[in-house]
Each structure stands twice: as structure tokens, then as C-alpha cells.
N, C-alpha and C positions, 0 to 999 in steps of 0.2 A: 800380279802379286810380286813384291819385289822381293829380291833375294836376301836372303839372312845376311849378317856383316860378317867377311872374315879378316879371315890376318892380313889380305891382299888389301881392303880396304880401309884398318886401320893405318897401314905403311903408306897409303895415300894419303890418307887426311893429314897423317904428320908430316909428311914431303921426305919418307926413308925408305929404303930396299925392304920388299916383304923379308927377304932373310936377317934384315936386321930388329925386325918384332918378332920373328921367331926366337930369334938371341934373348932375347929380352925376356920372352915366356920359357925360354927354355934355362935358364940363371946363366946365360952367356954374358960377354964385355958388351954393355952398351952406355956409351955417351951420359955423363947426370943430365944435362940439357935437353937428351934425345928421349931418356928414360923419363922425364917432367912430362915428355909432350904426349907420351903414349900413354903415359898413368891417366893423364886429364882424359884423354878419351874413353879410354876404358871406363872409365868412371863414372863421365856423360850418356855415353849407351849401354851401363851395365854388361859389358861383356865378360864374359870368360871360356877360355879357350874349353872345350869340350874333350877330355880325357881321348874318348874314341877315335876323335879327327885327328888327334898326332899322330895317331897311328896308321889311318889311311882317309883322308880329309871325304876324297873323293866315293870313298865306298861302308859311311857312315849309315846313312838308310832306318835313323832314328824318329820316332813319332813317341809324342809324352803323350799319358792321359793321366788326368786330373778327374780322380771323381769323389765323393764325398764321405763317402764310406764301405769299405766292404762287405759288411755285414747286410746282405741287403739282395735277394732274388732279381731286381730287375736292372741295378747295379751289374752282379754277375753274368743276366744276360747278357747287357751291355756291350762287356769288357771282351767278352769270350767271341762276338761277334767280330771288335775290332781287332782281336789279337789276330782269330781263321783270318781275315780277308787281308791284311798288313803281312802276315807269314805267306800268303800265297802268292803276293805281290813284291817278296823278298824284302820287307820291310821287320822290322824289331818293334816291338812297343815295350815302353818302359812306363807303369805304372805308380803313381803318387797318390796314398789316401790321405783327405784333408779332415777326419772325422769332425763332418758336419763343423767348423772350424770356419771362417772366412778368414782371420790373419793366417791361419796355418796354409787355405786354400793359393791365397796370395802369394803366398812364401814360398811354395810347392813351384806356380808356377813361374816367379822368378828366379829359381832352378833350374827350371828349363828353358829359360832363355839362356840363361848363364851357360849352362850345360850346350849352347845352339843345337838343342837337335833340331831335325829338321820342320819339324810342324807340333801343334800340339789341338790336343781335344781335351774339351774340360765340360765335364757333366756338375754343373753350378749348382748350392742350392740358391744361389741370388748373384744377378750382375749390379754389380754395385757401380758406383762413379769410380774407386780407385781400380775396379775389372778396368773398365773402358780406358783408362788415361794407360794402365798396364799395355791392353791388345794394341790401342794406337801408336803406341813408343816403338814397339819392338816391329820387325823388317819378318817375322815370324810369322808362317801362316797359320791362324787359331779357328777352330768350329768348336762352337757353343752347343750343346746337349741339353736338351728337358727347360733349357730359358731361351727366351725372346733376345735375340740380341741384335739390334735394327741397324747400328753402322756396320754388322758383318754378317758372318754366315751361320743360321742356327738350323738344328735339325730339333722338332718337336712334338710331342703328344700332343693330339687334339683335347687339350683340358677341359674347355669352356663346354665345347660339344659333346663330353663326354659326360662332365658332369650332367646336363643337362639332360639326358640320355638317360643316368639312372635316376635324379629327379620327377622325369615322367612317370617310369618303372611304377616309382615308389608311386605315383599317384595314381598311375591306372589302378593297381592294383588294391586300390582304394583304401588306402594308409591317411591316415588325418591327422593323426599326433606323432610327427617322427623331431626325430633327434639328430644331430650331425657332429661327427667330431672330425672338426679340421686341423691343418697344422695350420704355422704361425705365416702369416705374411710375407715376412721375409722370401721365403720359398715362393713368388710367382705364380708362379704354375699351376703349385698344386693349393697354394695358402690362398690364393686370389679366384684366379683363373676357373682353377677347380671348382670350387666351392659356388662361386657366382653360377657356375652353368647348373648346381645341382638346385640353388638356391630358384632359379628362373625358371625350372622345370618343374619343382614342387606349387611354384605360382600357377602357372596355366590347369593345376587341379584344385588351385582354390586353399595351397596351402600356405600360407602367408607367415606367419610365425614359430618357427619350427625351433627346437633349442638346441642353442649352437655354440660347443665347446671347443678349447684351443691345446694342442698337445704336439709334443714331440714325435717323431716316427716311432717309439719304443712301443712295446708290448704294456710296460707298467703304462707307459703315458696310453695308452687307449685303455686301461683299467682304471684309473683315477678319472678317466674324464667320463667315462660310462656309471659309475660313484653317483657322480657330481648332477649325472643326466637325471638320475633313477630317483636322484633326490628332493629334485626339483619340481616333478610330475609325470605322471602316469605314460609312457609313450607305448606305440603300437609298433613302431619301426626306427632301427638306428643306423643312418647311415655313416661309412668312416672313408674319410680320404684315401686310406692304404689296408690293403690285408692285414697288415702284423696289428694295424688297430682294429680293426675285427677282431685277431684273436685276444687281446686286451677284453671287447668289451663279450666275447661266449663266456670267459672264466667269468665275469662277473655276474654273468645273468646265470649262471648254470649254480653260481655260489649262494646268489639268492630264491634259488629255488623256481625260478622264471624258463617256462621252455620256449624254444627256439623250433619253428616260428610260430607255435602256436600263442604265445604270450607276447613275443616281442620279436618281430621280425629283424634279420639284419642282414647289410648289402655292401661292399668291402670295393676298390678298386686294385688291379695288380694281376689277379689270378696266378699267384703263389701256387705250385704244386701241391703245398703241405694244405692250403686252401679246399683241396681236393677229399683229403682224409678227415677232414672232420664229420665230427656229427650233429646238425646233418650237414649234409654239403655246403659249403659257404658260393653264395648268387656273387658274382664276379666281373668284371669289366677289366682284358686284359689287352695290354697296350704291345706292339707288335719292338718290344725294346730289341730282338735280334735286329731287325729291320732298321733303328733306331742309330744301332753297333755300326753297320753295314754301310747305312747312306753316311753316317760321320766321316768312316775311313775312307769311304770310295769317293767322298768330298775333300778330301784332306790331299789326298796324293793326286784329284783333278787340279786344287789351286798351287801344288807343286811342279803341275806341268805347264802351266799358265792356261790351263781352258776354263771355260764361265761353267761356273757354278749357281745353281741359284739359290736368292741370301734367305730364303724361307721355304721349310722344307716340311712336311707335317707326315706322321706315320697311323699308321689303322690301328682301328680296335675289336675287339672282339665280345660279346655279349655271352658272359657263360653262366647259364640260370641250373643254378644249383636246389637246393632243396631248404633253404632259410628264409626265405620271403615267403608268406604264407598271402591268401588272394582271402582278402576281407567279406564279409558277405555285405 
């Protein structure tokens, strides 16, 4: 991994004394000619010198994460994993939320380049072509969270498998009319990835056309789309990409008088704590996001030391069968 750019090598590229870009960043006397050649640079590699490195370049020990929103249980596992293992390894984390935003997410983290901390992790809800022309410009070393990122280093949920996993679930237990409410595409992981594995799982029981809504991570978006499911046709089971759209679609079944699982089965991924206090207990598939926190950081500060990391990394899951799936006769 190469190293970040600093003052030393912008004073090379222009042919000047590091001390005389320090002058320059610092509102000292510098040359118009000299000050033309260091603007260009800067300009060309987006730099900007890092508040903290003036202070002690050498004893900086800054990691960015980029994640999408903080309103969000596995988000907070996340972050809380990277911050324990980054604090024990004398490292800072400075956090940027991009609320579910892609220009914002961008912005965030040309911030952080700008900023040079020293590495950064970004839990993506999509790597885009302007992600990638972003990661390849900058001398910065990045690990990618919860998406595929194939020229670098991602750490990931087993989506496909997992969905696929509670697709079976659903058909052992002899469901025929379910429902799905995913999120949008965009998201990977969990809009694609996900979904296709739950989609392939309901197959092998013989469930071929299940109906299948599209909704935001919100609580409202898995109550409009449970609406939309209910209105359509009779289901026996409704599966949801994330807990918080589980608890979207109990208030609507609970509002029409529909019980849970006796009337209409339902199966959530996340395993949310608050997933725990309902009634009845919500059936759950929980992803090991501490784990998730942990191989990020403990990758981040490996491509800091120059040791191989490897560019695909996948985390467990856990199957926690609550009392909302009901077993058909």
C-alpha cells in the first residue's frame, strides 16, 4: 500500500524545500511562481493539509469511517466494534454520517482524504463508478463494509447465503403464499444479493412467485409496503430484508386485526434486541456486525503496516427462531 501524500512530497513534485510548502500552508512569503506550482498540485491530488498533522504529523493515528446512517442497530454494532479495537491500538476514529445520501457519502469521504487521515472505512449503501475512480486516486488506504468491492478490500455479510437460508425456513415450514419486502437495488447486498438468496430458497420448496415489494430501511417504508402486500392477496408469511421492516409490517397486521403467526407468519433479518421484546418474538437472522467492526479495523491498520490482507472477507450468522413463524399443517 502506498503511503498517503505529504508536504514532503508535494515540495518534490514542485522542485522546493518541504519548509517552503509549509510556508505556503502556513500564510508565510512564498514566490507567485512557486505558490502557481503548489496550488496546481494540490489541486490535481485534492489535498489538504490535515488540522492534526500541524500539530504532530508523526503522531496523527487518525482512521475515518463513513457509514450511512446512525439510526440503525447494526450500524452501531459496527462503529462501536471499530472504535474498541482502533482505541486499543492507540488509534482515533472519527466518524462521518452520510444519511443514506450517495453525494453526501462522497463528500464525507473526500473529507477525509482532504483531512489525510490515515486510512478510512466506509460501510457503503452502493459502490458506485464515482466510489471507485474516488478509492483509486487517493494514496489512502480504504476497506469497504457490507459491499463487494473487487479492486480492494471488502469485509462482508453472507447476503445470498443467508437469504437463502431463511427462504428454506420459510418453506420447510410449509408457507406457500409469502410476501417479501426488500429494499431498493441500489443497496447490493441487501436489495440484490439478499433477496436473490431468499428468492432461490423459497424455489427449492416449490415457491416460485411470492410478492415482492420495494421500500426504504424505515419503519413507515415496511408499513406501506405490508399495505400494498395485504392488498394484493391473501399471504401466510411475510418475509423483510431488515427488522425495523418487520416491525413496519406487526403494526400493520396487528391494525388489521391479523395475528402473528397464527394468520400471517413473519421472519425479519438483523436480530435487533428490541426484535427480542415483541410480541411474539420476532424469528431472526443475525449477522455477526461486531465481527464485521473488528476484521475492518484489524484490516485497516494490517494495510497500514504493509502486511497482506485478504480483498474478501465474509462474517457469520446466526439463526435465532423466535415465536412468529408459525409451522403450517
Amino acid at each position: 500500500m502506498a503511503e498517503k501524500m505529504t508536504m514532503a512530497d508535494i515540495a518534490e513534485m514542485a522542485g522546493v524545500a518541504k519548509s517552503t510548502v509549509s510556508r505556503y500552508f502556513n500564510g508565510g512569503y512564498v514566490k507567485e511562481e512557486t505558490k502557481a506550482k503548489i496550488q496546481k498540485i494540490i489541486e490535481e491530488y485534492n489535498y489538504v493539509p490535515n488540522a492534526f498533522a500541524r500539530l504532530n504529523a508523526k503522531e496523527m493515528k487518525v482512521i475515518g469511517v463513513v457509514v450511512p446512517t446512525l439510526n440503525s442497530k447494526i450500524t452501531s454494532r459496527v462503529i462501536t466494534s471499530i472504535d474498541r479495537y482502533l482505541r486499543e491500538n492507540d488509534y482515533t476514529t472519527l466518524i462521518m454520517n452520510s444519511d443514506h445520501d450517495i453525494d453526501l457519502e462522497l463528500e464525507n469521504i473526500r473529507r477525509l482524504i482532504r483531512q489525510n487521515v490515515d486510512g478510512i472505512l466506509i460501510s457503503s449503501i452502493a459502490i458506485t463508478k464515482d466510489h471507485k475512480e474516488l478509492f483509486q486516486k487517493t494514496k489512502i488506504p480504504i476497506v469497504v463494509l457490507a459491499q463487494e468491492y473487487e479492486e480492494g478490500v471488502s469485509i462482508l455479510d453472507d447476503d445470498y447465503n443467508a437469504g437463502k437460508f431463511v427462504g428454506e425456513y420459510v418453506g420447510k415450514m410449509g408457507h406457500r403464499k409469502v410476501g417479501y419486502i426488500g429494499v431498493y437495488e441500489t443497496d447490493t447486498a441487501v436489495g440484490v444479493k439478499r433477496r436473490d438468496g431468499v428468492l432461490d430458497g423459497l424455489k427449492k420448496y416449490g415457491i416460485m412467485n411470492p410478492l415482492i415489494g420495494k421500500s426504504d430501511y424505515s419503519f413507515i417504508g415496511g408499513q406501506k409496503v405490508t399495505k400494498e402486500i395485504l392488498e394484493q392477496e391473501k399471504v401466510d408469511c411475510i418475509i423483510c430484508a431488515t427488522d425495523r421492516l418487520a416491525f413496519g409490517a406487526y403494526k400493520i397486521l396487528q391494525m388489521q386485526g391479523l395475528r402473528i403467526p397464527e394468520d400471517v407468519s413473519v421472519i425479519g433479518f438483523g436480530g435487533y434486541d428490541e426484535s427480542s421484546l415483541l410480541t411474539p418474538e420476532l424469528t431472526t437472522l443475525k449477522f455477526d456486525s461486531y465481527g464485521m467492526g473488528y476484521l475492518g479495523a484489524e484490516s485497516i491498520l494490517k494495510m497500514l503496516k504493509g502486511e497482506a490482507v485478504s480483498k474478501k472477507q465474509m462474517v457469520e450468522y446466526e439463526f435465532i427462531q423466535g415465536k412468529s413463524v408459525k409451522e403450517q399443517n
